[in-house]
C-alpha positions as CSV (number, residue, x, y, z in Angstrom):
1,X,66.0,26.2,13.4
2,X,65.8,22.4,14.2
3,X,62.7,20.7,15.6
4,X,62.5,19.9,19.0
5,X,63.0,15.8,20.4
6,X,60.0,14.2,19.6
7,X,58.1,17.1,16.8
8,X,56.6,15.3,14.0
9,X,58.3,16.8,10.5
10,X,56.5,19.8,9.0
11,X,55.9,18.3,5.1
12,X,57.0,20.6,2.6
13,X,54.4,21.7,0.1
14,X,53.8,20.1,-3.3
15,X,54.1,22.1,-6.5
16,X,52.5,21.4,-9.5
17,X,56.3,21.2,-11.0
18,X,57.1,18.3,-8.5
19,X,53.9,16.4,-9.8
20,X,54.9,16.9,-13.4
21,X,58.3,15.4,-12.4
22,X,56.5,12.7,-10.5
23,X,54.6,11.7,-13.5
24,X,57.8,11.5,-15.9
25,X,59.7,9.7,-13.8
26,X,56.5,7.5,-12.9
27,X,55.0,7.1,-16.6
28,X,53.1,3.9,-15.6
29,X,51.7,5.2,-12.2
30,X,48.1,6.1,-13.7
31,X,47.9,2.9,-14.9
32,X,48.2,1.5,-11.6
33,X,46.1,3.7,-10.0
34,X,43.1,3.9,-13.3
35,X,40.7,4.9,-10.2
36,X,42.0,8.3,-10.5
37,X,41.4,8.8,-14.0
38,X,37.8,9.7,-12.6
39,X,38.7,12.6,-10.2
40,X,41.0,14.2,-13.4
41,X,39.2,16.6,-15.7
42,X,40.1,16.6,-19.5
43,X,41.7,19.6,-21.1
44,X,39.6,21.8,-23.0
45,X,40.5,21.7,-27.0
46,X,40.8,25.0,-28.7
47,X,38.2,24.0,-31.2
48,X,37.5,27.3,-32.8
49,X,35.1,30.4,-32.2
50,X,31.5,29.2,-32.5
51,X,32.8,25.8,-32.5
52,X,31.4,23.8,-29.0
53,X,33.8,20.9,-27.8
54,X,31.5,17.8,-27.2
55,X,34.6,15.7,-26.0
56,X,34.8,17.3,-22.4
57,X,30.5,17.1,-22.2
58,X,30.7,13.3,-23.5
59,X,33.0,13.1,-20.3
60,X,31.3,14.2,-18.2
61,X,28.5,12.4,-18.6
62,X,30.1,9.0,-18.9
63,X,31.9,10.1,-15.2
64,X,28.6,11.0,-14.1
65,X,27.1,7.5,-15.3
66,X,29.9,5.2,-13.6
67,X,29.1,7.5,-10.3
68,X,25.6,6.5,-10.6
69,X,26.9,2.6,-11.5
70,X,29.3,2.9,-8.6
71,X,25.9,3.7,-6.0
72,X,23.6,1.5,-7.5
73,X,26.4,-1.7,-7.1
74,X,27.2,-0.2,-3.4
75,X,23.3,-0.4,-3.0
76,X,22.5,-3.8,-4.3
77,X,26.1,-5.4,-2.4
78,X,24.6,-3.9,1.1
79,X,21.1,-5.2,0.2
80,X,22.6,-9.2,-0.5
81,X,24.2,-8.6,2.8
82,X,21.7,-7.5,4.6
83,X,19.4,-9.9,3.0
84,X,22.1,-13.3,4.1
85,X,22.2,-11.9,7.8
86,X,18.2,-12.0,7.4
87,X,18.2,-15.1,6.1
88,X,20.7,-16.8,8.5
89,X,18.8,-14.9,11.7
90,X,15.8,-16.8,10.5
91,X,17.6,-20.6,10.0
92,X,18.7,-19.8,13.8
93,X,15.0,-19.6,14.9
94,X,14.1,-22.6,13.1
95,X,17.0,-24.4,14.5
96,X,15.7,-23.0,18.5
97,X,12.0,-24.0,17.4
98,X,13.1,-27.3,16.2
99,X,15.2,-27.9,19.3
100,X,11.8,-27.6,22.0
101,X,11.2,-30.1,24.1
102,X,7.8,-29.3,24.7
103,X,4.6,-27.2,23.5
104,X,5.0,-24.9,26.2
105,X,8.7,-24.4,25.8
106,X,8.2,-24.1,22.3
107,X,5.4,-20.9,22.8
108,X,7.7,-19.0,25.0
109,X,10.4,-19.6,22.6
110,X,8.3,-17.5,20.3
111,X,8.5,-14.3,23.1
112,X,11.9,-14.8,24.0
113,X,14.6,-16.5,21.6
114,X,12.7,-15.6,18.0
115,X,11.9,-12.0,18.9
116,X,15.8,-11.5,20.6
117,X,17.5,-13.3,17.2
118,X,15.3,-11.2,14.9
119,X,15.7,-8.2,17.0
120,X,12.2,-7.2,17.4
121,X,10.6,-5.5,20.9
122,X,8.0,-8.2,20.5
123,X,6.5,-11.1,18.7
124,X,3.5,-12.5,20.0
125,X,1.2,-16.0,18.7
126,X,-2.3,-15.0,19.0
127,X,-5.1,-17.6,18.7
128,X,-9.4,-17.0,18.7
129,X,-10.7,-18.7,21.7
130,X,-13.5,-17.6,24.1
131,X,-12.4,-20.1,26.9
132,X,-8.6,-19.4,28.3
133,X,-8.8,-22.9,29.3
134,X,-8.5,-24.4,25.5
135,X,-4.7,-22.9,25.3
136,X,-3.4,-22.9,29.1
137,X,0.3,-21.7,27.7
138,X,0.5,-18.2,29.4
139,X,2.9,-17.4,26.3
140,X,-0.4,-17.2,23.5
141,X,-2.4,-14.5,23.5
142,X,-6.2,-15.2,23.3
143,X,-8.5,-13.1,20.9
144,X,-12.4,-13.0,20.5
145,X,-13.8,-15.4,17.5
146,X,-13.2,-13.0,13.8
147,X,-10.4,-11.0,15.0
148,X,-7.9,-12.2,12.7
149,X,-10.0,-12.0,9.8
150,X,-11.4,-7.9,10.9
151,X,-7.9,-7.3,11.5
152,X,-6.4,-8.3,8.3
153,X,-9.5,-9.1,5.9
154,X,-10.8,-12.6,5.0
155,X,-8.5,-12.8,1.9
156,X,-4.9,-11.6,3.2
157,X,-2.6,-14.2,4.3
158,X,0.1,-11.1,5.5
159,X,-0.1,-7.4,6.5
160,X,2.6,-5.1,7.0
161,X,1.8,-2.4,8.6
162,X,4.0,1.7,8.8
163,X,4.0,4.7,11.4
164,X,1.1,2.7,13.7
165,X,0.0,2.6,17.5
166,X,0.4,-0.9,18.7
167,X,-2.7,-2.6,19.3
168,X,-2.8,-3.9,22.9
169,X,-5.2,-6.8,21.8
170,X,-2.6,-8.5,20.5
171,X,1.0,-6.8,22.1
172,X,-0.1,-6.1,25.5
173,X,2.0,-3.9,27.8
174,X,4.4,-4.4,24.4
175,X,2.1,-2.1,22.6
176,X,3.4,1.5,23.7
177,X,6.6,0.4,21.7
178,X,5.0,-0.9,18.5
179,X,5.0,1.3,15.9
180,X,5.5,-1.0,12.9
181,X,4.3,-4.8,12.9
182,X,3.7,-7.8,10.7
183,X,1.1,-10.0,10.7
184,X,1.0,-13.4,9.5
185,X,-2.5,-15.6,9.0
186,X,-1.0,-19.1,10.2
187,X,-2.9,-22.2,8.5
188,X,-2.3,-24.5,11.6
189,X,-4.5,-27.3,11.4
190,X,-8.6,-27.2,10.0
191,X,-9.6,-28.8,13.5
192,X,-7.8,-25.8,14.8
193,X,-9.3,-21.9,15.5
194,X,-7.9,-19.2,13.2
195,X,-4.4,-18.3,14.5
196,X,-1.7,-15.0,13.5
197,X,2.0,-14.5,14.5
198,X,2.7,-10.8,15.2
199,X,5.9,-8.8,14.8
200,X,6.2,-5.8,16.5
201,X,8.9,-3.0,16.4
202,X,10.1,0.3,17.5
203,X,11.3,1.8,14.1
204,X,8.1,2.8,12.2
205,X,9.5,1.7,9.6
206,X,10.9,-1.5,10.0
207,X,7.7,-2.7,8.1
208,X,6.0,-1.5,5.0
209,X,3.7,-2.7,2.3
210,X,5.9,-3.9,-0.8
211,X,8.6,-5.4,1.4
212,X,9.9,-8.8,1.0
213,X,8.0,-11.2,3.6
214,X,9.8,-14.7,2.2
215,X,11.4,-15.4,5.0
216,X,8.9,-14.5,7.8
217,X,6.2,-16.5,5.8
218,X,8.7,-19.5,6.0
219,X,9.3,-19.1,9.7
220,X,5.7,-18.4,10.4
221,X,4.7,-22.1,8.5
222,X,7.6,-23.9,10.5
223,X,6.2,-23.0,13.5
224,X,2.3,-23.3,12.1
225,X,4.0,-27.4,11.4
226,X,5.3,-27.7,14.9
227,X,2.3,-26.7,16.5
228,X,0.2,-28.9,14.4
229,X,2.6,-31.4,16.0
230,X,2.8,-31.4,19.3
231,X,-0.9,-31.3,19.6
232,X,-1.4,-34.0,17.5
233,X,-4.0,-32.4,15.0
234,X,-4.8,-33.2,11.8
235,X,-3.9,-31.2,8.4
């Protein structure tokens, strides 16, 4: 019966005599291809009765390691990456930061162009004042004297935070979507009230305690330097 214009072949099905022949004709091909090695199990020796054949056991075991070699290597190669695309996300901020040609355009920066680069729902500068006219930038949000240091203690310089409600004193109408944030104590200026920069994000978690925080803490004192510097304070 030939097949119609246009059918695709129907493959004939391999043998194990037609890999045998393969192999003789291709005596080098496993050495091409030692990846396969892996997927091939031994032959069991006739060793005797009573006798147990350790060779197929050792292995198996060593097969078993370079699986586990194999995971570990894919895990560590997709942390470096993700760990580069961190780090270059963060150089981009700086960069915006750096590039403000004002205070004000500087603090909405923060909201907009840091939190869509880093891909967080929000990230907000909060600052203790009791008078809204000592920081007239709509962009910080004001908290009562000794709310940085109830909210992360008087020693803690950054807290990561899992599986939480956002808290509305320092989110806002952002809060409903905060479920993991991190918050980082920023050493502005000593003629300056205590101050925090707060990350907030959907995926509860996005932050955790034991995380790695280099890179936020380096953000956080870029932008604790700029603001020292467009308001002229002292160290």
């Amino acid at each position: 019966m030939k097949a119609s214009p246009g059918s695709q072949p129907v493959p004939a099905s391999i043998e194990a005599k037609d890999v045998v022949s393969f192999l003789r004709d291709n005596p080098g091909f496993l050495n091409e291809h030692p990846d396969l090695m892996s997927e091939l199990d031994p032959p069991t020796r006739s060793v005797g009765k009573g006798v147990s054949d350790f060779q197929n056991a050792m292995i198996r075991r060593l097969r078993d390691r370079i699986e586990e070699t194999t995971d570990v290597a894919r895990e560590l190669i997709d942390t470096s990456r993700e760990n580069l695309n961190s780090q270059a996300r963060v150089h981009e901020c700086v960069l915006r930061l750096l590039a403000a040609n004002s205070f004000e355009q500087l603090i909405n920066l923060i909201q907009t162009d840091v939190a869509v680069v880093l891909d967080m729902d929000v990230v907000a500068l909060a600052v203790e004042s009791e008078n809204a006219e000592d920081f007239p930038v709509r962009s910080v949000t004001l908290v009562p004297p000794g709310f940085v240091n109830r909210l992360m203690g008087p020693d803690k310089e950054m807290l990561l935070r899992a599986h939480i409600s956002g808290d509305p004193d320092l989110f806002d109408g952002a809060a409903t979507l905060v479920q993991s944030d991190a918050l980082v104590r920023l050493h502005i200026s000593s003629a300056s009230p205590a101050a925090l920069l707060a990350f907030g994000h959907r995926d509860p978690e996005k932050f955790h305690p034991g995380q790695a925080t280099e890179l936020i803490c380096f953000l956080s004192a870029v932008l604790a330097q700029l603001v020292r510097i467009w308001l002229d304070l002292p160290e």
